[in-house]
N, C-alpha and C positions, 0 to 999 in steps of 0.2 A: 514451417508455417509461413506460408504468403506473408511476406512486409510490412504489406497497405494493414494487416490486422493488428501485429502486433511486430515494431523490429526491435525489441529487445526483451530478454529476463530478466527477473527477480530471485529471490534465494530468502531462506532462513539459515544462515549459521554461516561461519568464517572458518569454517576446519578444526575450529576445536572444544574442549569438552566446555564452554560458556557459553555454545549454540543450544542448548539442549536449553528448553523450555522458554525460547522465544517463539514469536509468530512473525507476520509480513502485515502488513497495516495498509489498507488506502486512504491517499493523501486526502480531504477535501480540498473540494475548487470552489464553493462557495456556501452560504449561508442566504437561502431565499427569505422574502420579508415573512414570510409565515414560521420561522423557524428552521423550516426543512433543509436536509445537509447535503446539496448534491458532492459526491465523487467525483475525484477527477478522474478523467481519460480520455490520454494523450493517444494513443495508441503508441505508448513508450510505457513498458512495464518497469523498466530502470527508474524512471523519472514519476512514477505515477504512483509506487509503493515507495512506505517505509521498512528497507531490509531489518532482519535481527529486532526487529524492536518486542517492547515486554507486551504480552498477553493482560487483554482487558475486552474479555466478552462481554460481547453485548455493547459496547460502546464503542460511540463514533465519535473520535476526538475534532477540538474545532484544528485550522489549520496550527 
């Protein structure tokens, strides 16, 4: 993948068996005056997600 899009990964799980039934999360970058939760993106997927973290469908955590 071209750079400029994206120069790094993300991941679920660290190699062993307490990866299993995590997810990958994106960060928020901010909270607009209407509530609304934009996302962040850096074009750094290292920097922009939460690795491993616990599963919560449906929801957009604040930062």
């Amino acid at each position: 993948m071209n750079p400029s899009l994206d120069i790094s990964w993300t991941h679920c799980g660290d190699g062993d068996d307490a990866r299993y039934g995590k997810s990958v999360k994106r960060k928020v970058d901010r909270v607009e005056s209407d509530g609304r939760k934009v996302l962040l993106d850096t074009n750094d997927s290292a920097f922009d997600f939460i690795p491993t973290a616990e599963p919560s469908p449906g929801t957009i955590e604040d930062k």
